[in-house]
C-alpha positions as CSV (number, residue, x, y, z in Angstrom):
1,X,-45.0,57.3,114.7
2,X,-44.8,59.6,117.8
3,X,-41.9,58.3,119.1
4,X,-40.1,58.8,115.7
5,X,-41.1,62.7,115.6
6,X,-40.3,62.9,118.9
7,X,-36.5,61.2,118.3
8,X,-36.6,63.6,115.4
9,X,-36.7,66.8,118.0
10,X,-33.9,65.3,120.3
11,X,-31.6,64.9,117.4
12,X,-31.9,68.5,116.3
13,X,-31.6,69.3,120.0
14,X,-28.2,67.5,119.9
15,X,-27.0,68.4,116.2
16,X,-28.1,72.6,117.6
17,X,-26.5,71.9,121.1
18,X,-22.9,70.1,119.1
19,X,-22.6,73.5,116.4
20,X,-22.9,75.8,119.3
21,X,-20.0,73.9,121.8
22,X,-17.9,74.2,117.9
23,X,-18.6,77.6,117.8
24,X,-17.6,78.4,121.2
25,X,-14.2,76.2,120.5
26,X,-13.0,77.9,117.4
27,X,-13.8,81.1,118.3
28,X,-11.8,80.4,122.0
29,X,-8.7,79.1,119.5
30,X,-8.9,82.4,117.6
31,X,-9.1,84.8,120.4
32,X,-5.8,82.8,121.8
33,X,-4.0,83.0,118.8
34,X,-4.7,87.1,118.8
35,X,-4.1,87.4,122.1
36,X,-1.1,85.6,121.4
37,X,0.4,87.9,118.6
38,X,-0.5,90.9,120.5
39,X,1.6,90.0,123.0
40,X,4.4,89.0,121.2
41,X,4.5,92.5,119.6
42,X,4.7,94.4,122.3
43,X,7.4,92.0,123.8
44,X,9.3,92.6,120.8
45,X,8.9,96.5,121.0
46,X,9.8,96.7,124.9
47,X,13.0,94.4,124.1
48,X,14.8,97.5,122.9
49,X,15.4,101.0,125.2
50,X,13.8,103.4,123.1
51,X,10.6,101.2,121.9
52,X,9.6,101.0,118.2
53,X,11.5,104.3,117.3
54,X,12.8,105.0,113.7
55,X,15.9,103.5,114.4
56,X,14.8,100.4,115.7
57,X,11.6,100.0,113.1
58,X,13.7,97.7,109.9
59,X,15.0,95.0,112.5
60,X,11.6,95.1,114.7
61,X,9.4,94.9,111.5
62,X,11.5,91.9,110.2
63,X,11.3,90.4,113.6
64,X,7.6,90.9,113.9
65,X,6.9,89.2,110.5
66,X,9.2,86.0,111.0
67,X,7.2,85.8,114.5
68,X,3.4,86.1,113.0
69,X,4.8,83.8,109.8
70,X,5.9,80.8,112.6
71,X,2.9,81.7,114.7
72,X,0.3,80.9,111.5
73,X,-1.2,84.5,111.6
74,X,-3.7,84.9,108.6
75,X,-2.3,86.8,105.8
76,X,-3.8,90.4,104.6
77,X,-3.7,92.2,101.3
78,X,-6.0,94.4,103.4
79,X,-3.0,97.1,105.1
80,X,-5.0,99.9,106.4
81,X,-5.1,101.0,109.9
82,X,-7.8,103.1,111.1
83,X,-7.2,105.9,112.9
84,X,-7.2,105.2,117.0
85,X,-8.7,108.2,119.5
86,X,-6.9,107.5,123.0
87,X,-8.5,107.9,126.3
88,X,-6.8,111.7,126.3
89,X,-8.6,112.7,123.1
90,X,-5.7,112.0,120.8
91,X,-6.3,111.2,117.2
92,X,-3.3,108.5,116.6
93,X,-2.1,107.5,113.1
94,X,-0.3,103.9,112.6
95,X,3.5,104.4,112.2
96,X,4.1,100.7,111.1
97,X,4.7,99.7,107.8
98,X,2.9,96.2,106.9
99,X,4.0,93.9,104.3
100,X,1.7,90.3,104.4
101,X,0.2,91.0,108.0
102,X,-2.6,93.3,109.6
103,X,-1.4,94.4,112.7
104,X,-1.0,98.1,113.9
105,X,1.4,99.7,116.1
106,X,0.6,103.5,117.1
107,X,2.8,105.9,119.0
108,X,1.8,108.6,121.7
109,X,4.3,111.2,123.0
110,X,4.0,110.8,127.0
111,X,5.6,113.8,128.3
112,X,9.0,113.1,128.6
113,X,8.8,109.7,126.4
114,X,6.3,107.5,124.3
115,X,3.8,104.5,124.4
116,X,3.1,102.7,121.9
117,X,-0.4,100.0,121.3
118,X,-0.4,97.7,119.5
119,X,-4.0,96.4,117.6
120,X,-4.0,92.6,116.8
121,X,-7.1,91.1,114.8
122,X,-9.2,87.4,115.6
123,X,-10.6,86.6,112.7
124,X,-13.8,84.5,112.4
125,X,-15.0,82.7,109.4
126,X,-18.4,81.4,109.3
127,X,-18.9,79.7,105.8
128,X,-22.7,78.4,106.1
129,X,-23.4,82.3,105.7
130,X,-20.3,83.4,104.0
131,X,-19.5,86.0,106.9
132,X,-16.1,86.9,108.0
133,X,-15.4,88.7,111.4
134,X,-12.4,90.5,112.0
135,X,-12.3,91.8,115.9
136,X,-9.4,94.0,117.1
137,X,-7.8,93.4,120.5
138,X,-5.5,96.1,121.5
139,X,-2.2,96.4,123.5
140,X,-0.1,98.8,125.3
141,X,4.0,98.7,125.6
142,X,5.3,100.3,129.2
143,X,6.2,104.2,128.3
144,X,10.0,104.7,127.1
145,X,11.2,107.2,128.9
146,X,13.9,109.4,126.9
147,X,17.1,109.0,128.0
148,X,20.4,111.4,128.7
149,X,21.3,110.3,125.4
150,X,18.3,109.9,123.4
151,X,16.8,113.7,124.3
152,X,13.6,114.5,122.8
153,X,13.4,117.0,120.1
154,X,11.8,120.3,120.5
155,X,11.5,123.1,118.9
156,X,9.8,125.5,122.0
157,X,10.0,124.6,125.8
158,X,6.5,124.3,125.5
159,X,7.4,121.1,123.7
160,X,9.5,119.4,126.4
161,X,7.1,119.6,129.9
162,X,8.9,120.5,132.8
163,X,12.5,120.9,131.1
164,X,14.2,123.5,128.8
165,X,14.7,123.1,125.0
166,X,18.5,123.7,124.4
167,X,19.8,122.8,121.1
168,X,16.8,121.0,120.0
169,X,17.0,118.9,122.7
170,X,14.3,119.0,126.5
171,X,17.2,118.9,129.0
């Protein structure tokens, strides 16, 4: 009788020890596959010269969606994105316009151009407790300088740095 409680206490041991290595292993495949997307996104963006401007945003948004459909990204009815406070103190707004997937891109003037992040989600389902974790990992594209063609507007000089406002336009 001693032996078989004692056999009992190793199998639990073993059963405990086999959920946790699981756990570790889907939660490692989920991180990937947000790390993944992020990445994607802001390859995307930086593939064009003035970022995810208005211009660009109809092509990059179809683009991005095609990618996350191939890729298996969940999809979201859920297609709000919270408002982001940068290391500067800036309140950002998203400026992307989801369809089926929860992603966020935000934009922040940099002087004489703008960065963008981008916020990817890994999403954990645990079903034994009907819990669902959604953890953002965030992104940044390199800064896109305006070019000779592609001034920045302004309205003041105030609004353009070093330069002069002419026209509308820091030169």
């Amino acid at each position: 009788m001693k032996e078989s409680i004692a056999n009992s206490y190793v199998f639990m041991i073993i059963i405990t020890f086999i959920i946790i290595i699981m756990l570790v292993f889907l939660s490692s495949l989920a991180y990937s596959k947000a790390f993944k997307v992020k990445n994607k996104i802001v390859d995307l963006i930086e593939k064009y010269d003035d970022g995810y401007s208005e211009e660009n945003r109809a092509v990059l948004d179809q683009k991005i969606e095609e990618m996350l459909k191939d890729i298996g990204y969940r999809v979201s009815n859920n297609h709000t994105c919270p408002t982001r406070t940068t290391k500067s103190g800036n309140v950002l707004t998203a400026i992307n316009n989801q369809k089926n997937y929860r992603y966020c891109i935000y934009e922040e003037p940099q002087g004489r151009g703008n960065q963008y992040y981008v916020v990817a989600y890994m999403y954990l389902d645990i079903p034994i407790i009907d819990s669902k974790l959604e953890i953002p990992l965030t992104g940044q594209t390199k800064v896109f300088y305006h070019t000779i063609d592609n001034h920045h507007k302004c309205n003041t000089d105030a609004d353009c740095g070093n330069d002069k406002c002419v026209n509308n336009k820091c030169m």
